[in-house]
MDTraj code that builds the backbone (N, CA, C; nanometers):
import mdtraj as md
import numpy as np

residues = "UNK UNK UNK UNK UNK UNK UNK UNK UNK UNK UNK UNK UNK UNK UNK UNK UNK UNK UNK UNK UNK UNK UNK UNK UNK UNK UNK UNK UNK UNK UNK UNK UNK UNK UNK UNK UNK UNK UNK UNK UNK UNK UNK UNK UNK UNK UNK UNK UNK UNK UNK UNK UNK UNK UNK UNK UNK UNK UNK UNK UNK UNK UNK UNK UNK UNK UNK UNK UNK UNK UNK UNK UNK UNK UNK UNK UNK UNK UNK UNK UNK UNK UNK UNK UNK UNK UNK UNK UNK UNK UNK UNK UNK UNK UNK UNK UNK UNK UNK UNK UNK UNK UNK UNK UNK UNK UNK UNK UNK UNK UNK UNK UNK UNK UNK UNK UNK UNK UNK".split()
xyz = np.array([
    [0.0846, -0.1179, 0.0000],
    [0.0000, 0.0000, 0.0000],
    [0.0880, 0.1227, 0.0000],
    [0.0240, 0.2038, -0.0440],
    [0.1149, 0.3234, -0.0595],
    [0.0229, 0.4452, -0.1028],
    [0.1093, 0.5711, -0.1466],
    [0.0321, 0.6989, -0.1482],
    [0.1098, 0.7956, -0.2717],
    [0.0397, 0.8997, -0.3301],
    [0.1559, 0.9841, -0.3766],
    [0.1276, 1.1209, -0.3483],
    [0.0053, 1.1249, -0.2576],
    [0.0209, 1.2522, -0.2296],
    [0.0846, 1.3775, -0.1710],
    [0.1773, 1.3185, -0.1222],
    [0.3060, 1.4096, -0.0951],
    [0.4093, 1.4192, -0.2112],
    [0.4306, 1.3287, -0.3111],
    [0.4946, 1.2960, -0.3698],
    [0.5225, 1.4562, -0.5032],
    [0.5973, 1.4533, -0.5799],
    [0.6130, 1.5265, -0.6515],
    [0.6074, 1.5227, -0.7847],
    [0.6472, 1.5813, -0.9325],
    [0.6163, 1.5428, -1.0453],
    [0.7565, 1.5329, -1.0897],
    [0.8220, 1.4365, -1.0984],
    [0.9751, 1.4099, -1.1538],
    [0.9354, 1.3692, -1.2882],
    [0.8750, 1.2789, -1.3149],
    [0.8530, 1.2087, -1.4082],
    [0.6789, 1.2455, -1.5622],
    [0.7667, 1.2907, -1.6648],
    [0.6334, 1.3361, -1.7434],
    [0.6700, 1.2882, -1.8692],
    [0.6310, 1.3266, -1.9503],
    [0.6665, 1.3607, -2.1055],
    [0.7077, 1.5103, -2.1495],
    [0.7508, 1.5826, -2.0424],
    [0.7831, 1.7089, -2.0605],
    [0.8882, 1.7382, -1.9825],
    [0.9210, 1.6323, -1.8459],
    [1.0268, 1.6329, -1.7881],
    [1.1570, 1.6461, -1.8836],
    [1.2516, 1.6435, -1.7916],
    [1.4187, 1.6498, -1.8375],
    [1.5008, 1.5364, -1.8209],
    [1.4871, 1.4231, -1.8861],
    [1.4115, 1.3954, -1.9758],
    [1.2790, 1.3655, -1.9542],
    [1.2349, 1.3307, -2.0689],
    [1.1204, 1.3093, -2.0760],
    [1.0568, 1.1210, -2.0967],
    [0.9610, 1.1148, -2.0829],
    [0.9209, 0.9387, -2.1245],
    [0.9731, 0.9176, -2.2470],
    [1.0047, 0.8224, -2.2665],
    [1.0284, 0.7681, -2.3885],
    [0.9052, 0.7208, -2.4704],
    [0.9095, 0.6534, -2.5977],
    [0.7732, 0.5848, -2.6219],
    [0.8203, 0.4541, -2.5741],
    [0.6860, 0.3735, -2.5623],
    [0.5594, 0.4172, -2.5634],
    [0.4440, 0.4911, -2.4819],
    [0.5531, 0.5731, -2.3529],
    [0.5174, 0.5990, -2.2739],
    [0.5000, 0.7803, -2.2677],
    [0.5258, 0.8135, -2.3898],
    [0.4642, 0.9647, -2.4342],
    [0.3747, 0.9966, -2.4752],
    [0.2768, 0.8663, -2.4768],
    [0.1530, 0.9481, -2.5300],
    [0.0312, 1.0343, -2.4965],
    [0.0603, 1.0719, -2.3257],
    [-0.0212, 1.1320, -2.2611],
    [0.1349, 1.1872, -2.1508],
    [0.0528, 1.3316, -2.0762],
    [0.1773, 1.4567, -2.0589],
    [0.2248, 1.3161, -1.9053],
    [0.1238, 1.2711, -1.8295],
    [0.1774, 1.1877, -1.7364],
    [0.2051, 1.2901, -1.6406],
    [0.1583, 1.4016, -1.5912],
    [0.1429, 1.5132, -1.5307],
    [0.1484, 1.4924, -1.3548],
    [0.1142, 1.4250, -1.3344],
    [0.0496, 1.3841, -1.1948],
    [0.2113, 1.3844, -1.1178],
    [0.1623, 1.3496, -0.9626],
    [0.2680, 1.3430, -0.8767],
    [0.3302, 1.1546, -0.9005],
    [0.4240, 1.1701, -0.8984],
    [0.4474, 1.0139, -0.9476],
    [0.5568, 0.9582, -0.8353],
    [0.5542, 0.8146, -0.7511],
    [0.6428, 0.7501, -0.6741],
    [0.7132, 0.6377, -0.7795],
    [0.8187, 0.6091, -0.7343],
    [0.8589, 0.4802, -0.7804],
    [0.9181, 0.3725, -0.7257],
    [0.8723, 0.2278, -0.7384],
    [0.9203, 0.1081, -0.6931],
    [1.0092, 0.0167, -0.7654],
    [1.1280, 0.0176, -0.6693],
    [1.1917, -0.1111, -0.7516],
    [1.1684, -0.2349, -0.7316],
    [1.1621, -0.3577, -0.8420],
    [1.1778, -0.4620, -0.8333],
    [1.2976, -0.5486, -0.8782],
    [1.3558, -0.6723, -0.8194],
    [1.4889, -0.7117, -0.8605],
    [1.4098, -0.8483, -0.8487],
    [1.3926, -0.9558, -0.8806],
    [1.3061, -1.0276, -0.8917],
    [1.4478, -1.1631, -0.8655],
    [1.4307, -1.2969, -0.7757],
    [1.5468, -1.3607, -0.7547],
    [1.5794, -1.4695, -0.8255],
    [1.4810, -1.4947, -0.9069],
    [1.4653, -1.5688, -1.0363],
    [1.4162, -1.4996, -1.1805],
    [1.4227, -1.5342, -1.2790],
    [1.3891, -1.5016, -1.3884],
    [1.2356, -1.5527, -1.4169],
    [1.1947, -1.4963, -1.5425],
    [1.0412, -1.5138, -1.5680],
    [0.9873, -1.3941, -1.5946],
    [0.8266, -1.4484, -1.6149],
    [0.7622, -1.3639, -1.6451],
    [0.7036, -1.3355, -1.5189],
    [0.6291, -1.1900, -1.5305],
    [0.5690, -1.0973, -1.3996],
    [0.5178, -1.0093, -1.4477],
    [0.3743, -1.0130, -1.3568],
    [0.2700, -0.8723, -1.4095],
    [0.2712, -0.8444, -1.2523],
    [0.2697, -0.7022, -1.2877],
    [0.2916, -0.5988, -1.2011],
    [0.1255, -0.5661, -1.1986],
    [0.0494, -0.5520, -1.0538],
    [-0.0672, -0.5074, -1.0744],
    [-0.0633, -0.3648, -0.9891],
    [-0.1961, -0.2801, -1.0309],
    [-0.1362, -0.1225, -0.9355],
    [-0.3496, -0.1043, -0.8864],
    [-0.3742, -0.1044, -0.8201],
    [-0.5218, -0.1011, -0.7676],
    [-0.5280, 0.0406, -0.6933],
    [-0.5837, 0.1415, -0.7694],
    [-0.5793, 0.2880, -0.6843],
    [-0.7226, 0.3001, -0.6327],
    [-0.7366, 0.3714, -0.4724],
    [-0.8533, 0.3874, -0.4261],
    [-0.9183, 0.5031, -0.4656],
    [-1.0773, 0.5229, -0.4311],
    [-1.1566, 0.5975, -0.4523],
    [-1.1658, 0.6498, -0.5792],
    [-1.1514, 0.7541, -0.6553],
    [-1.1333, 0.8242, -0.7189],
    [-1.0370, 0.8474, -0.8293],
    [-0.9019, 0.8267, -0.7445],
    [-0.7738, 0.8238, -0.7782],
    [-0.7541, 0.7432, -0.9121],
    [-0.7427, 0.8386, -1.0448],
    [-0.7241, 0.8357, -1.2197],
    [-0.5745, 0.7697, -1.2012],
    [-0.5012, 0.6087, -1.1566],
    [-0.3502, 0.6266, -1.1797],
    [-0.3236, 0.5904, -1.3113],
    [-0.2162, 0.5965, -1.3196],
    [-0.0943, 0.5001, -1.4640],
    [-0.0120, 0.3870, -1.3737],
    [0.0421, 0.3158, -1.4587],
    [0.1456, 0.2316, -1.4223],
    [0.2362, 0.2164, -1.5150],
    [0.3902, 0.2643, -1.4861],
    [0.4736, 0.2758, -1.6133],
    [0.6145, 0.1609, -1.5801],
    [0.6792, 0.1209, -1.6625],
    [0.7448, 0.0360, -1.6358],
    [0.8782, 0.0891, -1.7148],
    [0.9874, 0.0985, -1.6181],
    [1.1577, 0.1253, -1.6429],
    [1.2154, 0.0705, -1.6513],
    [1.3315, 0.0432, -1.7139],
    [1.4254, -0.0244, -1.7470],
    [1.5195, 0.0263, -1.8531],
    [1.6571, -0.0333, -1.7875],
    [1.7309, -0.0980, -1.7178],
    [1.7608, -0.0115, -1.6109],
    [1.7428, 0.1076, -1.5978],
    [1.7791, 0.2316, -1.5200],
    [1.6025, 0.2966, -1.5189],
    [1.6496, 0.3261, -1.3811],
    [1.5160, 0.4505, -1.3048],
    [1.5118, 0.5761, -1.4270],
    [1.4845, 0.6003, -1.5290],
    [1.4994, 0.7288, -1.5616],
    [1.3685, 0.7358, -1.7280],
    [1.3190, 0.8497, -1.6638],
    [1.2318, 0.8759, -1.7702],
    [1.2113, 0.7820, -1.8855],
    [1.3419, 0.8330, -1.9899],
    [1.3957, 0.7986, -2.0681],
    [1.4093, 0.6316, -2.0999],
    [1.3691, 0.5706, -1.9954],
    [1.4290, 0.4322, -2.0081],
    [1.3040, 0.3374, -1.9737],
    [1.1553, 0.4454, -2.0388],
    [1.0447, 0.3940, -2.0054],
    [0.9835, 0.2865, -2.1179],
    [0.9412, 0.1609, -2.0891],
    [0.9078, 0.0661, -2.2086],
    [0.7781, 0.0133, -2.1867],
    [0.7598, 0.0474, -2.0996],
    [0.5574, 0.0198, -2.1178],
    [0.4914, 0.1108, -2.0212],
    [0.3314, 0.1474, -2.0370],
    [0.2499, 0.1498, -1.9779],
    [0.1314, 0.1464, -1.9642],
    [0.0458, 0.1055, -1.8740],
    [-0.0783, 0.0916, -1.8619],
    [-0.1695, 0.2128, -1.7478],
    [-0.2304, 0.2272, -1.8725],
    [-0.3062, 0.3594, -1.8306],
    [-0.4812, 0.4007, -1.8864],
    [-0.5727, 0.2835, -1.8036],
    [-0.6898, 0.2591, -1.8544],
    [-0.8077, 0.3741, -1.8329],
    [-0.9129, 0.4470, -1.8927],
    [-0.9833, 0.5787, -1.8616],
    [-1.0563, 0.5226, -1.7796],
    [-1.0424, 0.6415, -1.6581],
    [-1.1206, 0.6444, -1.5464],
    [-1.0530, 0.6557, -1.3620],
    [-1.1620, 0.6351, -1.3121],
    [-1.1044, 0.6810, -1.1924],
    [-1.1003, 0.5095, -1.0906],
    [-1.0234, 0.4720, -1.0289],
    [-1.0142, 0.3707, -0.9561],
    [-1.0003, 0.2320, -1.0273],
    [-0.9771, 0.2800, -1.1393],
    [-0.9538, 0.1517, -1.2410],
    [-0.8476, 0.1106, -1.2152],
    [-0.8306, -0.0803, -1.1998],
    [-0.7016, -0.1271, -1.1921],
    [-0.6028, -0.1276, -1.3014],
    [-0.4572, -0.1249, -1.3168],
    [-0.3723, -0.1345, -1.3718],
    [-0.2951, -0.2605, -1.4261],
    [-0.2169, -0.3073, -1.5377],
    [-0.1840, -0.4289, -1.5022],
    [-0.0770, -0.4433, -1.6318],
    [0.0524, -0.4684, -1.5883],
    [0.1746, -0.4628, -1.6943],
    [0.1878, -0.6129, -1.6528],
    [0.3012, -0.6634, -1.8129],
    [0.3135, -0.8211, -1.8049],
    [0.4692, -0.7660, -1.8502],
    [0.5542, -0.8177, -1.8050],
    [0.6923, -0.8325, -1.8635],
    [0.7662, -0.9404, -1.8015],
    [0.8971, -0.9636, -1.9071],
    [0.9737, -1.0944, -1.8548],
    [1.0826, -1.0074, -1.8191],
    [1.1047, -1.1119, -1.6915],
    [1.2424, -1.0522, -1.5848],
    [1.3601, -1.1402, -1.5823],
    [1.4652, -1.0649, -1.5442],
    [1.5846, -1.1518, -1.5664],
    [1.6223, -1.1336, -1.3933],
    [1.6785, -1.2655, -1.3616],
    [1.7243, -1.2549, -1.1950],
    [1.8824, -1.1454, -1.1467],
    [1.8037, -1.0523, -1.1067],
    [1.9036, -1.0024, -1.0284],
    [1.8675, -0.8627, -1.0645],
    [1.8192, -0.8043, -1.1547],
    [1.8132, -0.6995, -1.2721],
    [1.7204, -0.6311, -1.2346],
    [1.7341, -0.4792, -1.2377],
    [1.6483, -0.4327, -1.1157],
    [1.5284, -0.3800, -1.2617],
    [1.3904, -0.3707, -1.1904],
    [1.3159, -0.2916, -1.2671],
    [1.1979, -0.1984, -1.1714],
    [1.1855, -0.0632, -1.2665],
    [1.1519, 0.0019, -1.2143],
    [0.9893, 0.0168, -1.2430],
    [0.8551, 0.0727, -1.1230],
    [0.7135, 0.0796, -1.1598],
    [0.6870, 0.2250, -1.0905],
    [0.6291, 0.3011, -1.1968],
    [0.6218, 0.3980, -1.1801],
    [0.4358, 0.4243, -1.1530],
    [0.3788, 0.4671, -1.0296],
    [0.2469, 0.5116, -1.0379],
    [0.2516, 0.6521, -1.0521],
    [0.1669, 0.7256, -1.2000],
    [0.1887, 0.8277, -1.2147],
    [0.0637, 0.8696, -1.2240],
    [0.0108, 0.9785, -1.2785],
    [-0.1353, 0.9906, -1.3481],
    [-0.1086, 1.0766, -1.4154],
    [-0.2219, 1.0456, -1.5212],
    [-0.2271, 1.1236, -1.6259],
    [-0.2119, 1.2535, -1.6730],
    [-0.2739, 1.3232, -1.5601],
    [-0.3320, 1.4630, -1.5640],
    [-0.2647, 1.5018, -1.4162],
    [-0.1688, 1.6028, -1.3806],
    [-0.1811, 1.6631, -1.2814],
    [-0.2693, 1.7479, -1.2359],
    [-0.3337, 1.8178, -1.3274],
    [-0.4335, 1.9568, -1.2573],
    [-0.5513, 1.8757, -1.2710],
    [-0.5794, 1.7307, -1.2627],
    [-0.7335, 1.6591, -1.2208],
    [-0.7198, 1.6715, -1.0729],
    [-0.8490, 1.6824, -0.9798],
    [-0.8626, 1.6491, -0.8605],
    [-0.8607, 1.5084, -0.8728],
    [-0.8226, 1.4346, -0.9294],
    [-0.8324, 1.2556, -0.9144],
    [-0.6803, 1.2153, -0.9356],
    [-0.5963, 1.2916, -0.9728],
    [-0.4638, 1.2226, -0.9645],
    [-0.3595, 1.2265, -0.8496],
    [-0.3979, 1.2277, -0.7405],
    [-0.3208, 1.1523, -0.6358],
    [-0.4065, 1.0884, -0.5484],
    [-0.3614, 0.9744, -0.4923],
    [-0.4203, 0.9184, -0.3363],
    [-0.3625, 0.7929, -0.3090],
    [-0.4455, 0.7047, -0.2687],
    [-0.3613, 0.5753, -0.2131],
    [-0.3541, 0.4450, -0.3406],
    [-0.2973, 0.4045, -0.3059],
    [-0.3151, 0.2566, -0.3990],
    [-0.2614, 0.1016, -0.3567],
    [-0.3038, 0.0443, -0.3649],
    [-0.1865, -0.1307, -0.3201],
    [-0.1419, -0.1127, -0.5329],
    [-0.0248, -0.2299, -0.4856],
    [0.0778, -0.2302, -0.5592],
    [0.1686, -0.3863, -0.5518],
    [0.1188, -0.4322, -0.6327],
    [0.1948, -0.6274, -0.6408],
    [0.2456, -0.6466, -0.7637],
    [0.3491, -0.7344, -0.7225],
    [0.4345, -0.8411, -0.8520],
    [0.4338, -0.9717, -0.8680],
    [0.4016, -1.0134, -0.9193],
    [0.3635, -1.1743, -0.9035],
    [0.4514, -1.2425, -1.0242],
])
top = md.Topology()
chain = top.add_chain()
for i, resn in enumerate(residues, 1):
    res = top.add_residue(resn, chain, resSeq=i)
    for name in ("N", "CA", "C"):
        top.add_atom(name, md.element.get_by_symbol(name[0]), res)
traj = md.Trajectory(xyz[None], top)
Protein backbone atom coordinates (compact mmCIF):
# COMPACT_ATOMS: atom_id res chain seq x y z
CA UNK A 1 0.00 0.00 0.00
CA UNK A 2 1.15 3.23 -0.60
CA UNK A 3 0.32 6.99 -1.48
CA UNK A 4 1.56 9.84 -3.77
CA UNK A 5 0.21 12.52 -2.30
CA UNK A 6 3.06 14.10 -0.95
CA UNK A 7 4.95 12.96 -3.70
CA UNK A 8 6.13 15.27 -6.52
CA UNK A 9 6.16 15.43 -10.45
CA UNK A 10 9.75 14.10 -11.54
CA UNK A 11 8.53 12.09 -14.08
CA UNK A 12 6.33 13.36 -17.43
CA UNK A 13 6.66 13.61 -21.05
CA UNK A 14 7.83 17.09 -20.61
CA UNK A 15 10.27 16.33 -17.88
CA UNK A 16 14.19 16.50 -18.38
CA UNK A 17 14.12 13.95 -19.76
CA UNK A 18 11.20 13.09 -20.76
CA UNK A 19 9.21 9.39 -21.24
CA UNK A 20 10.28 7.68 -23.89
CA UNK A 21 7.73 5.85 -26.22
CA UNK A 22 5.59 4.17 -25.63
CA UNK A 23 5.17 5.99 -22.74
CA UNK A 24 4.64 9.65 -24.34
CA UNK A 25 1.53 9.48 -25.30
CA UNK A 26 -0.21 11.32 -22.61
CA UNK A 27 1.77 14.57 -20.59
CA UNK A 28 1.77 11.88 -17.36
CA UNK A 29 1.43 15.13 -15.31
CA UNK A 30 0.50 13.84 -11.95
CA UNK A 31 2.68 13.43 -8.77
CA UNK A 32 4.47 10.14 -9.48
CA UNK A 33 6.43 7.50 -6.74
CA UNK A 34 8.59 4.80 -7.80
CA UNK A 35 9.20 1.08 -6.93
CA UNK A 36 11.92 -1.11 -7.52
CA UNK A 37 11.78 -4.62 -8.33
CA UNK A 38 14.89 -7.12 -8.61
CA UNK A 39 13.06 -10.28 -8.92
CA UNK A 40 15.47 -13.61 -7.55
CA UNK A 41 14.65 -15.69 -10.36
CA UNK A 42 13.89 -15.02 -13.88
CA UNK A 43 10.41 -15.14 -15.68
CA UNK A 44 7.62 -13.64 -16.45
CA UNK A 45 5.69 -10.97 -14.00
CA UNK A 46 2.70 -8.72 -14.09
CA UNK A 47 2.92 -5.99 -12.01
CA UNK A 48 -0.67 -5.07 -10.74
CA UNK A 49 -1.36 -1.22 -9.35
CA UNK A 50 -5.22 -1.01 -7.68
CA UNK A 51 -5.79 2.88 -6.84
CA UNK A 52 -8.53 3.87 -4.26
CA UNK A 53 -11.57 5.98 -4.52
CA UNK A 54 -11.33 8.24 -7.19
CA UNK A 55 -7.74 8.24 -7.78
CA UNK A 56 -7.24 8.36 -12.20
CA UNK A 57 -3.50 6.27 -11.80
CA UNK A 58 -0.94 5.00 -14.64
CA UNK A 59 1.46 2.32 -14.22
CA UNK A 60 4.74 2.76 -16.13
CA UNK A 61 7.45 0.36 -16.36
CA UNK A 62 11.58 1.25 -16.43
CA UNK A 63 14.25 -0.24 -17.47
CA UNK A 64 17.31 -0.98 -17.18
CA UNK A 65 17.79 2.32 -15.20
CA UNK A 66 15.16 4.51 -13.05
CA UNK A 67 14.99 7.29 -15.62
CA UNK A 68 12.32 8.76 -17.70
CA UNK A 69 13.96 7.99 -20.68
CA UNK A 70 14.29 4.32 -20.08
CA UNK A 71 10.45 3.94 -20.05
CA UNK A 72 9.08 0.66 -22.09
CA UNK A 73 5.57 0.20 -21.18
CA UNK A 74 2.50 1.50 -19.78
CA UNK A 75 -0.78 0.92 -18.62
CA UNK A 76 -3.06 3.59 -18.31
CA UNK A 77 -6.90 2.59 -18.54
CA UNK A 78 -9.83 5.79 -18.62
CA UNK A 79 -11.21 6.44 -15.46
CA UNK A 80 -11.04 6.81 -11.92
CA UNK A 81 -10.14 3.71 -9.56
CA UNK A 82 -9.54 1.52 -12.41
CA UNK A 83 -7.02 -1.27 -11.92
CA UNK A 84 -3.72 -1.34 -13.72
CA UNK A 85 -1.84 -4.29 -15.02
CA UNK A 86 1.75 -4.63 -16.94
CA UNK A 87 3.13 -8.21 -18.05
CA UNK A 88 6.92 -8.33 -18.64
CA UNK A 89 9.74 -10.94 -18.55
CA UNK A 90 12.42 -10.52 -15.85
CA UNK A 91 15.85 -11.52 -15.66
CA UNK A 92 17.24 -12.55 -11.95
CA UNK A 93 19.04 -10.02 -10.28
CA UNK A 94 18.13 -6.99 -12.72
CA UNK A 95 16.48 -4.33 -11.16
CA UNK A 96 13.16 -2.92 -12.67
CA UNK A 97 11.52 0.02 -12.14
CA UNK A 98 7.13 0.80 -11.60
CA UNK A 99 6.22 3.98 -11.80
CA UNK A 100 2.47 5.12 -10.38
CA UNK A 101 1.89 8.28 -12.15
CA UNK A 102 -1.35 9.91 -13.48
CA UNK A 103 -2.27 11.24 -16.26
CA UNK A 104 -3.32 14.63 -15.64
CA UNK A 105 -1.81 16.63 -12.81
CA UNK A 106 -4.34 19.57 -12.57
CA UNK A 107 -7.33 16.59 -12.21
CA UNK A 108 -8.63 16.49 -8.60
CA UNK A 109 -8.32 12.56 -9.14
CA UNK A 110 -4.64 12.23 -9.65
CA UNK A 111 -3.21 11.52 -6.36
CA UNK A 112 -4.20 9.18 -3.36
CA UNK A 113 -3.61 5.75 -2.13
CA UNK A 114 -3.15 2.57 -3.99
CA UNK A 115 -1.86 -1.31 -3.20
CA UNK A 116 0.78 -2.30 -5.59
CA UNK A 117 1.95 -6.27 -6.41
CA UNK A 118 4.35 -8.41 -8.52
CA UNK A 119 3.63 -11.74 -9.03
Amino acid sequence: TGTNVSASDDYSSTSGPAYSSPCDQLAFSGKDVVYEFRPAAGGSFTATLQPSGSFDAALLLLQPVCGAGSCTAVSDRPGQGLSETLTFSGTAGQSYFLVVDAWDGQSGNSSGSFAIRVQ
